[in-house]
C-alpha positions in Angstrom: 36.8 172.1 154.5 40.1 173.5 153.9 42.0 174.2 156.6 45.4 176.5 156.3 44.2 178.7 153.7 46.1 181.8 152.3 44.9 185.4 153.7 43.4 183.8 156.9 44.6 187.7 159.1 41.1 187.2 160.7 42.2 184.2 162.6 45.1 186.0 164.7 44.6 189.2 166.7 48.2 190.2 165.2 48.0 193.9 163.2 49.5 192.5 160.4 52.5 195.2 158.2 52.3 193.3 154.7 50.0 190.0 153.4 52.2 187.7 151.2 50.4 184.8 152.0 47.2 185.4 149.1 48.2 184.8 145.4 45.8 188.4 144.7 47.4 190.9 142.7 48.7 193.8 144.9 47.3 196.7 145.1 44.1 198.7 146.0 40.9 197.9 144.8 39.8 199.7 141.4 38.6 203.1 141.7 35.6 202.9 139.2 34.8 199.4 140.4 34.3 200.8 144.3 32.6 203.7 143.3 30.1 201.4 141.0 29.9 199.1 143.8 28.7 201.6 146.4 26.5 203.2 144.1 24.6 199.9 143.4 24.8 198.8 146.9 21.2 199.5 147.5 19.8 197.0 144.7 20.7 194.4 147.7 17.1 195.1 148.9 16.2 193.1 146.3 16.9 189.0 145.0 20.0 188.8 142.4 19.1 187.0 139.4 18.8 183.1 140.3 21.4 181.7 138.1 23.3 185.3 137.3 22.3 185.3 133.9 23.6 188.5 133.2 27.0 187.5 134.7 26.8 184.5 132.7 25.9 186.4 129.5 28.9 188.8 129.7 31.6 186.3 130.1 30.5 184.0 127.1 31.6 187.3 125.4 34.6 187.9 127.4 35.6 183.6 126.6 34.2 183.8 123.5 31.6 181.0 123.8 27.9 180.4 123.6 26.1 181.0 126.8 25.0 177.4 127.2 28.9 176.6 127.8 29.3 178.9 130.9 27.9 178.6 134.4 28.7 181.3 137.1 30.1 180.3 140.4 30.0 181.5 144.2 33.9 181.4 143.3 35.9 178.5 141.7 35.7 176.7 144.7 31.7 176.1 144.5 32.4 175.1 140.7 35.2 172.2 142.3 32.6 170.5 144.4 29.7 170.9 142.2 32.0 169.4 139.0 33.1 166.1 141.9 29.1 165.6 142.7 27.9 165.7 139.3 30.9 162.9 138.2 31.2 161.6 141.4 30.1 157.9 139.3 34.0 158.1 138.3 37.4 158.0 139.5 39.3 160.9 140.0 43.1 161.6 139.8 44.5 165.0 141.1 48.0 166.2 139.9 49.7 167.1 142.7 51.2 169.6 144.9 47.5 171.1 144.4 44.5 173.4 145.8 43.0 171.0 148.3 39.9 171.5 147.7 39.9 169.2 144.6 40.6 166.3 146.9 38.2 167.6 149.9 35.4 167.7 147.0 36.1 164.1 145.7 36.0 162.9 148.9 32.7 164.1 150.0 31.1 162.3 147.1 33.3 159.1 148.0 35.1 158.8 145.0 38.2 156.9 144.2 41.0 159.2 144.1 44.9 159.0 142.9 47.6 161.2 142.7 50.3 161.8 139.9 53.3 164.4 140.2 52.4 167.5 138.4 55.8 167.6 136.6 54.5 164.6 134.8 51.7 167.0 132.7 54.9 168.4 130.7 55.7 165.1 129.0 52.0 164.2 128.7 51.5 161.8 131.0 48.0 160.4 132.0 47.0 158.4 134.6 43.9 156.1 133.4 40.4 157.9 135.2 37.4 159.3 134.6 37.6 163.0 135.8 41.4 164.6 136.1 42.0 167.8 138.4 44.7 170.0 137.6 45.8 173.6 137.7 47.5 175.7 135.1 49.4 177.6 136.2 49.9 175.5 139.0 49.0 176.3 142.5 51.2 176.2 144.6 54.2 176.2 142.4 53.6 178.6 139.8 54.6 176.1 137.1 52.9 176.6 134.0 52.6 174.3 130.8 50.8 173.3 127.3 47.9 171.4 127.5 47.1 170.8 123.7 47.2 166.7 124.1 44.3 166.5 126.2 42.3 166.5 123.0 44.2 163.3 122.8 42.2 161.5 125.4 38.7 162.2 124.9 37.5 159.5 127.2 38.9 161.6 129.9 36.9 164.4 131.4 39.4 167.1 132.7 38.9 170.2 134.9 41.5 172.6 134.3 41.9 175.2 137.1 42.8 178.1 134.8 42.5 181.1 138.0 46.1 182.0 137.4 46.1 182.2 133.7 46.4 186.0 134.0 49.8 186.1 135.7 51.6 183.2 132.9 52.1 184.9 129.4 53.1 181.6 128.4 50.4 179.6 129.7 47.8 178.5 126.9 43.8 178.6 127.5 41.9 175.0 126.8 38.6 176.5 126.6 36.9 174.9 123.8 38.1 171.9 124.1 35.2 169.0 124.6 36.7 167.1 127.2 37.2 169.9 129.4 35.8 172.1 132.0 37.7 175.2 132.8 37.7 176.9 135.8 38.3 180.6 135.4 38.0 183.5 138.5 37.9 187.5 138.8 39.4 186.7 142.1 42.8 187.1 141.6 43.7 189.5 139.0 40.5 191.9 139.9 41.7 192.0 143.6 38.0 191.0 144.8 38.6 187.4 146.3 35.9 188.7 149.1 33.2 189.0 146.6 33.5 185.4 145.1 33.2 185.2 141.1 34.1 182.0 139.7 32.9 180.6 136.1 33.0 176.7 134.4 33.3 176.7 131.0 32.8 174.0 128.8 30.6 171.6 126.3 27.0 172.2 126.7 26.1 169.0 127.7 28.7 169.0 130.4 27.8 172.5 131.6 23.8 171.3 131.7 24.5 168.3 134.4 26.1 171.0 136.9 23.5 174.0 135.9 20.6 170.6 137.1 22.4 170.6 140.8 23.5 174.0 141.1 21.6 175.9 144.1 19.8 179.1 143.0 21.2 182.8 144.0 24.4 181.3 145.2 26.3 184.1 143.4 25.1 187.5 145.4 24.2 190.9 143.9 27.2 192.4 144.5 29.3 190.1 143.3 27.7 189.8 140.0 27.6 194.1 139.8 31.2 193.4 140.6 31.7 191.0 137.2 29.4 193.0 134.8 31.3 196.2 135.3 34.8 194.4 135.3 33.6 193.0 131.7 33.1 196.1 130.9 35.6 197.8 131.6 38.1 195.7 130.8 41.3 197.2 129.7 41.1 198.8 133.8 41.3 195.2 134.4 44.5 194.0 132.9 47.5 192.6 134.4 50.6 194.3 134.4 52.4 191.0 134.0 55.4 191.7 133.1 56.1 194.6 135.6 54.8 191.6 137.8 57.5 189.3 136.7 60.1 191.4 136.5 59.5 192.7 140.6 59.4 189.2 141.4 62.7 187.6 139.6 64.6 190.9 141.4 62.9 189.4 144.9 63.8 185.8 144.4 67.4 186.7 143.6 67.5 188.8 146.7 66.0 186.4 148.9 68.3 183.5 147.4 71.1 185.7 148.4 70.1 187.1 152.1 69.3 183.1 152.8 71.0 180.5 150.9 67.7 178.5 151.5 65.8 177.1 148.0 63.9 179.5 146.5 61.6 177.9 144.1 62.0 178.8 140.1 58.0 179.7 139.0 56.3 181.1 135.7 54.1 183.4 138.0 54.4 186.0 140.5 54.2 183.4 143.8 56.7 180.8 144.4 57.8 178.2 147.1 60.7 178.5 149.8 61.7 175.9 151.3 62.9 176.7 154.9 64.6 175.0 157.9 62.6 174.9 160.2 58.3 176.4 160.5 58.2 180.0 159.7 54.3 180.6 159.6 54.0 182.0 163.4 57.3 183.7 163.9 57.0 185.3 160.6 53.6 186.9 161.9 54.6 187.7 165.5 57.4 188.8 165.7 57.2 191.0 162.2 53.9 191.0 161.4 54.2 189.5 158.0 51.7 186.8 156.9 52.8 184.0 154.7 50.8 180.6 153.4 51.7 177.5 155.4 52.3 175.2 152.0 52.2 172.1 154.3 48.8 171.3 153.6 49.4 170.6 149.9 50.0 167.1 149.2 54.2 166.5 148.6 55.6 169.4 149.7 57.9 169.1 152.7 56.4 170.4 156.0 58.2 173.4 156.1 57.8 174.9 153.4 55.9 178.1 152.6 54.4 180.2 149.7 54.6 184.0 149.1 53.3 186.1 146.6 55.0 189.1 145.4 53.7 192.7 146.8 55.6 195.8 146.1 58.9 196.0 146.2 58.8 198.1 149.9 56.4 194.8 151.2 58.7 192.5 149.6 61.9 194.0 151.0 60.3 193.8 154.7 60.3 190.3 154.5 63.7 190.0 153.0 65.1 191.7 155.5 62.9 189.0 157.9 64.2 186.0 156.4 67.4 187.2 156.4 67.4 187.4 160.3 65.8 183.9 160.7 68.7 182.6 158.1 71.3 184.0 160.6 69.8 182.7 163.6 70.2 179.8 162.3 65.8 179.4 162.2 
């Protein structure tokens, strides 16, 4: 299992001021979503639907595909390991930095893995294997690109984690294509990463051999009240991207400016810093400020970190933070 995940407060007994450290859009939760949520908070009495049928009806609307071509997941993550033990007959290759738990999956069934820079996706290059894991927009770089010649290679199954695709105005959906399974999430965008709502979309066929291994009632009731009301209701629901953007370019010139360290260029509203020395702990002790230790994701240096933009009042607290450590000489 993962280890050095984003929004892990609960491990530290630290009150924390601001959480930069999850890529969740900032922000309270919806209004109408809590109220809906505590008014069907007594259906848990009873067993959700096994295999979240209605969930899995209302976002073949929202994706505009049949309902054979979506499963509902506890999250994407349950999707990532069921996709890597249904294939787990072929080799894998990751596209790298990336969400570890592609490479924790494919591991656990024993599979052959490689690894390819992600930068090489731009010029379409393709390592020869069976199943490809990549994200779009990338996590943890925010680096975002077109996908359209993976219809080129329809030998290759590809999973295309598609979780940030709200935050990328310029990032393309491949749903509908054959050879791929796409990984979508209400996680991020919806602000409900405790609740866990992940969906695979794809070919029938390809959706079937992961609906025969899929435990029953993974996804809980709440979580699928949660989804059928954000469907819903979902012009509550939408991203204000550009706002989102434009916080975010003002924040990276400011930190570029009170640091002189590398602040990474991104299509989304997190990014990478390189820093000189580890920032994690002294970041969330002495400021209370919690960031993601990016060392964990395979070829980034080890001290670098992720951060994802809050307001501009959050945003400017850790500024300010940085700034010190940059003249102490941290």
């Amino acid at each position: 299992m993962i280890e050095g995940h984003g929004d892990d407060a609960w491990k530290y007994n630290i009150p924390i001021r601001a959480d930069f450290s999850s890529n969740v859009l900032y922000g309270e939760l919806d209004a109408g979503l809590l109220s809906h949520l505590q008014t069907v908070l007594v259906h848990v009495t009873h067993y959700p639907e096994a295999g979240a049928q209605s969930l899995q009806r209302a976002a073949s609307q929202a994706y505009g595909v049949s309902e054979e071509m979506v499963l509902v997941t506890n999250g994407v993550t349950e999707a990532i390991y069921l996709i890597a033990q249904a294939f787990r007959q072929r080799s894998a290759i990751i596209y790298t930095p990336a969400f570890a738990e592609y490479e924790d999956a494919c591991r656990v069934q024993g599979m052959e893995i490689g690894f390819r820079d992600w930068e090489e996706l731009r010029d379409g290059g393709l390592g020869n294997a069976g199943l490809v894991f990549l994200c779009n927009p990338n996590n943890p770089t925010g680096f975002s690109t077109g996908l359209d010649w993976l219809r080129n290679h329809p030998e290759t199954l590809f999973v295309v984690d598609e979780s940030y695709i709200e935050f990328a105005p310029n990032a393309k959906s491949v749903i509908g294509l054959p050879n791929v399974l796409v990984l979508r999430s209400l996680t991020k965008s919806c602000r409900i990463p405790g609740l866990r709502v992940g969906f695979v979309v794809g070919a029938p066929a390809l959706i079937g051999q992961l609906r025969d291994i899929k435990m029953p009632w993974s996804v809980n009731r709440l979580a699928i009240e949660a989804g059928l009301y954000i469907f819903s209701h979902s012009r509550d629901f939408i991203v204000p991207v550009q706002r989102l953007l434009d916080e975010t370019r003002v924040w990276q010139g400011a930190l570029r400016a009170a640091t002189g360290w590398k602040i990474w260029d991104t299509d989304t509203h997190y990014f990478l810093i390189d820093t000189p020395a580890p920032m994690k702990m002294k970041l969330l002790s002495d400021y209370g400020l919690l960031v993601r230790d990016a060392s964990n994701f395979r070829s980034l240096m080890p001290n670098t970190i992720r951060v994802a933009c809050q307001s501009p009042e959050h945003n400017h607290l850790l500024t300010q933070a940085l700034a010190e450590c940059s003249a102490a000489g941290r």
